[in-house]
C-alpha positions, 0 to 999 in steps of 0.5 A: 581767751575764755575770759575775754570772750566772757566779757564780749558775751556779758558786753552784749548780752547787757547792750541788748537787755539796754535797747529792750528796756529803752524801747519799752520805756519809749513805747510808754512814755509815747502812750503817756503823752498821747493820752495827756494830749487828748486830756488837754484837748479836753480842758482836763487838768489831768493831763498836767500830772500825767505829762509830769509821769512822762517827763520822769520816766523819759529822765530816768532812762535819759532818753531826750526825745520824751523829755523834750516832748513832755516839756512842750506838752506841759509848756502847752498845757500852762499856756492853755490854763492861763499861766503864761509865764510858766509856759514860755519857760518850758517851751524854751527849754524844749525848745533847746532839746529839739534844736539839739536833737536836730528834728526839724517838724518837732523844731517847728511845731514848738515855735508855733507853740512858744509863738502862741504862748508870747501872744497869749501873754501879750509880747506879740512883737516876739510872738510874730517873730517866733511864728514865722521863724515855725512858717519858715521851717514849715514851708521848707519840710512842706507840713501843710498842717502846719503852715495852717495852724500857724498861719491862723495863729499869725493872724490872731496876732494882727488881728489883736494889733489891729483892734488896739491900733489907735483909729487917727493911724489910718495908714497903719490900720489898712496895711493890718486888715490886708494883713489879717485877710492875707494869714486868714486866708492862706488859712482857710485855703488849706484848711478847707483842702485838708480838712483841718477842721478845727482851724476852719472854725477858728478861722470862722472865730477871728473872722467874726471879730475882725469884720465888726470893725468894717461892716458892723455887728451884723456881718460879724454875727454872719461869721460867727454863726457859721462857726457855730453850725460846723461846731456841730457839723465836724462835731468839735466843740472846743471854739463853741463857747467863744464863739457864743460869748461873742454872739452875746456880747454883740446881742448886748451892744444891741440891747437884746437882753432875752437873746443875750441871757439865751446864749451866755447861758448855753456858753456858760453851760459848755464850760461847766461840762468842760470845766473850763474856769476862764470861760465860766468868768468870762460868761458870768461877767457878760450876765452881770453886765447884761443884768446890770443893764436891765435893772436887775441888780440883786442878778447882777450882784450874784454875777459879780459874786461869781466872778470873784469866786472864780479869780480866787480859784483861778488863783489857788490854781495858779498856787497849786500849780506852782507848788506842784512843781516845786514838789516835782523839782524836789522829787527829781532831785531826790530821785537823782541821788537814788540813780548817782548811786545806782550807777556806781553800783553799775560801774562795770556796765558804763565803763564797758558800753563806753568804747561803743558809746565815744565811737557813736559820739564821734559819728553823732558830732560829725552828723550834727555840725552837718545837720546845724550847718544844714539847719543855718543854711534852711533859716537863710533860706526861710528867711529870706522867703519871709521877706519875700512873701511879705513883698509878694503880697504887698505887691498882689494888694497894690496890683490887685487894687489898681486892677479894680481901679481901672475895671471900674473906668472902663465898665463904668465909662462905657455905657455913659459915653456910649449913651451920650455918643449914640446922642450926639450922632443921632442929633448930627445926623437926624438934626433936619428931621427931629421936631422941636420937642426932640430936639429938647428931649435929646438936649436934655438926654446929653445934659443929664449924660453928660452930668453922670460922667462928670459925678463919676470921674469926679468920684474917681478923682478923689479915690485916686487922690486918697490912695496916693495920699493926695488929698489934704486933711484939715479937721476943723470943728463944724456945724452938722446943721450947716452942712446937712442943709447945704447938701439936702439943698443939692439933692432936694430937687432930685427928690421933688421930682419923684414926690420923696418926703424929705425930713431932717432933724438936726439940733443946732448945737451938734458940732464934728472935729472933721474936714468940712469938705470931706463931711459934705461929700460924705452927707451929699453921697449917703443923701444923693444915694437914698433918693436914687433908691427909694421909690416915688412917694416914699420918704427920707430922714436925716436925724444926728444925736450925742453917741459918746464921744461921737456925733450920730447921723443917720439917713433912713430911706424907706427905699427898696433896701438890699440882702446881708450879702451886698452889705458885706461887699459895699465898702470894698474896691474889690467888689462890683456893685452896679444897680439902678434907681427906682427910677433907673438912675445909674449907680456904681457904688464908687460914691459909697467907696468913697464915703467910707475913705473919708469916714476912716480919714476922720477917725469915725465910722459906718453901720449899715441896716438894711431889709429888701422891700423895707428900707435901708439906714446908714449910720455915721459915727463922727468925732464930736468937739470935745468941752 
């Protein structure tokens, strides 16, 4: 009897010096992990060997919650340093751990992290794939930091197909764009309702990149410097340099060299602090090219010598890596060797804990089928909430674009046919009365009424026809000089009569690949649109010249121009844009709208400059004829 006590007393004497010594092992793996995750957050390679400390104490004393978290920590990591490879295969691994553990927040945060590193690595149709398999769980566990940050990644993911899609794919491109807006802007609403700063700012990042495409350098410059000034509002730094390596490759397409060397400087000077070797590359070859362009060449060369010293530090990096994990491997082998030992030496203790240990076993099965069944239960139901958000927003784009659609008939019908109603009554009524002079003036007044109305329905026509896809395409090769003087013809009157200098230099030999019809309406619009806005006695000029692969075209008005903030809203259905002449010409903007439709449509391009009292240029990229 005395014995058999004895043995219950050693049995939970060793049961409780196991709990104590797992937990003490738990509290330091979680302090090891928590202080390699603040080195990571700042670029310091530290965190590597430090996560690989964790990883080993969670291995000797098995306990499966560290190693899964090691493990995506160091996935994590190699991502973060450019070794994507090695990346997707810790996660993947961890992945399983956490599957098997059953935690559904640590389930979803490593997709996030396994989506990202796909999209780093290139495999973005996985990446997309693996991101709203994490957006699935995330919704369902109701973690809106985590629906941010991985709806921020999502659209860094459509953001790069976007940017590589080939520009004849019209169709493709515009269902992108509503794409990237949609993810950016779920983003930035909880975000910003959250305070998750450092998403806010890389909202900012994607945002500055994706509108260069749309309304050209300046809009972007606008976001990116945002991005800038909450850098140092939240005082988080960790986009700061890529968002000043944009801003100075923009300064480069420009040729502001001085500003370029300025701000590549300031980026290259944060990645020194950071040590951030990828970065530091990427601004010495913006100073090359920068150099390069200016005539420096012995600056330029020195560049380039910098850049081939960090690839080959960038690749005895990658080495050193790698032959540290095949030390680890070897070292977690050996050690092993050492516990295999250690647990015959033990064997009483293993044979005594086991009849608690098939007894848990049994509870934790039957807990875990409930849990994965549960589990398979939850992506049916993501899943499907996937398919039907994508339709949601399909939907919300078509709604919300035939809304504005017949917001623009209505308001800008009404005030026309109002004025042409108010006509027609006042010569029905008052015909007996009115002089032969306001019966011409009156005439006149329906004339010219009735000619807006026709202009705008016509507009509209048109629109309409381009969103259905009504609308025949017929690239042809053509003369710019040909229809440039058939469309200043149109508009020439329009101009006389407010005494507008109209010049125009277009060579001869300048042809498009474009639809003439579309080509016309897009250069009678722009043309038509300086008149309205440039005062009486001003001046218009119409110049094109080679760009490339294009064909340039410019009207320059020296008109009342307009702010940054209508640039950035000319080009959208979505937004109201209304202003008189100089001369109160009406003006709806749809004319603009439609330029832009037919811009795209023919593979090319519009850049806007303007500066209020000074005057506005609107610059046209057309393919030009090759051979």
């Amino acid at each position: 009897m005395f014995k058999i006590f004895f043995h219950i007393f050693i049995f939970i004497l060793i049961s409780y010096m196991a709990l104590r010594a797992g937990s003490e092992i738990e509290l330091q793996v979680k302090f090891k992990l928590d202080s390699a995750e603040q080195l990571l957050n700042k670029y310091d390679k530290n965190c590597i060997a430090l996560t690989n400390s964790a990883l080993k104490l969670s291995e000797s004393a098995n306990y499966e919650q560290g190693i899964a978290q090691a493990k995506m920590l160091l996935g994590t990591a190699y991502k973060n340093f450019g070794f994507y490879d090695l990346a997707i295969s810790y996660l993947d691994v961890s992945l399983k751990l956490f599957e098997k553990i059953g935690n559904q927040a640590d389930i979803a945060e490593n997709l996030r992290s396994l989506g990202e590193a796909y999209r780093a690595a290139a495999n973005r149709k996985l990446s997309i794939a693996v991101l709203k398999k994490a957006l699935g769980i995330f919704t369902i566990i109701n973690d809106r930091a985590g629906l941010a940050r991985t709806y921020n990644r999502l659209a860094a993911v459509y953001y790069e197909l976007y940017y590589e899609e080939p520009k004849e794919n019209i169709d493709r491109i515009k269902i992108l764009a509503d794409t990237v807006q949609f993810y950016l802007n779920s983003s930035d609403d909880i975000s910003k309702a959250i305070e998750l700063k450092d998403i806010i700012i890389s909202n900012y990042t994607i945002l500055g990149g994706f509108h260069s495409f749309f309304t050209g350098n300046d809009s972007s410059l606008y976001y990116l410097n945002i991005g800038l000034d909450l850098c140092v509002k939240y005082n988080s730094y960790s986009d700061y340099p890529l968002l000043l390596m944009n801003i100075s490759r923009i300064q480069l397409y420009k040729k502001d060299y001085k500003a370029t060397l300025e701000t590549i400087q300031k980026a290259l000077e944060m990645s020194e602090k950071n040590n951030v070797i990828i970065y530091k590359k990427l601004c010495f070859e913006t100073m090359y090219f920068c150099y390069r362009a200016m005539g420096q060449y012995e600056k330029a060369f020195n560049c380039a010598d910098s850049v081939r010293n960090l690839e080959n530090t960038l690749f005895s990096q990658d080495l050193n890596t790698k032959s540290s994990i095949i030390q680890s491997n070897y070292e977690n082998e050996k050690k092993s060797d050492l516990l295999l030992a250690e647990k015959q030496r033990t064997i009483y203790t293993i044979v005594a804990a086991s009849f608690i240990l098939v007894f848990l076993s049994i509870i934790i099965l039957i807990l875990r089928k409930t849990n994965k069944k549960q589990f398979s239960i939850n992506e049916e139901l993501a899943d499907l909430n996937n398919k039907l958000n994508e339709k949601k927003e399909e939907l919300e784009i078509a709604n919300h674009t035939k809304d504005k659609f017949f917001s623009i008939i209505a308001h800008d019908l009404r005030s026309p046919f109002n004025a042409l109603l108010l006509l027609t009554s006042t010569l029905r009524t008052e015909y007996e009365e009115l002089t032969k002079d306001e019966l011409k003036e009156y005439i006149i007044g329906v004339d010219d009424t009735a000619k807006n109305i026709s202009k705008l329905l016509g507009n509209l026509l048109e629109w309409s026809h381009i969103q259905r896809g009504k609308i025949t395409f017929n690239p042809e090769n053509i003369q710019l000089k040909l229809v440039t003087d058939q469309s200043i013809e149109i508009v020439r009157q329009q101009c006389e009569a407010k005494d507008i200098q109209l010049e125009h230099n277009v060579p001869d030999n300048l042809y498009v690949f474009a639809d003439l019809n579309m080509v016309f309406t897009i250069m009678r619009n722009l043309i038509s649109n300086a008149g309205k806005f440039t005062k009486r006695g001003g001046k218009i000029t119409v110049s094109a010249m080679e760009a490339d692969k294009f064909i340039k075209i410019e009207i320059k008005d020296s008109g009342i121009g307009m702010s940054q903030e209508k640039i950035l809203k000319l080009f959208k259905i979505d937004e109201k844009i209304s202003t008189l002449g100089t001369e109160n010409e009406p003006s709806t903007g749809l004319g603009l709208i439609l330029c832009h439709e037919f811009i795209t449509k023919n593979n090319g391009s519009i850049l806007v400059t303007s500066e209020e009292g000074i005057g506005t240029t609107f610059a046209v990229l057309l393919p030009k004829v090759e051979g």
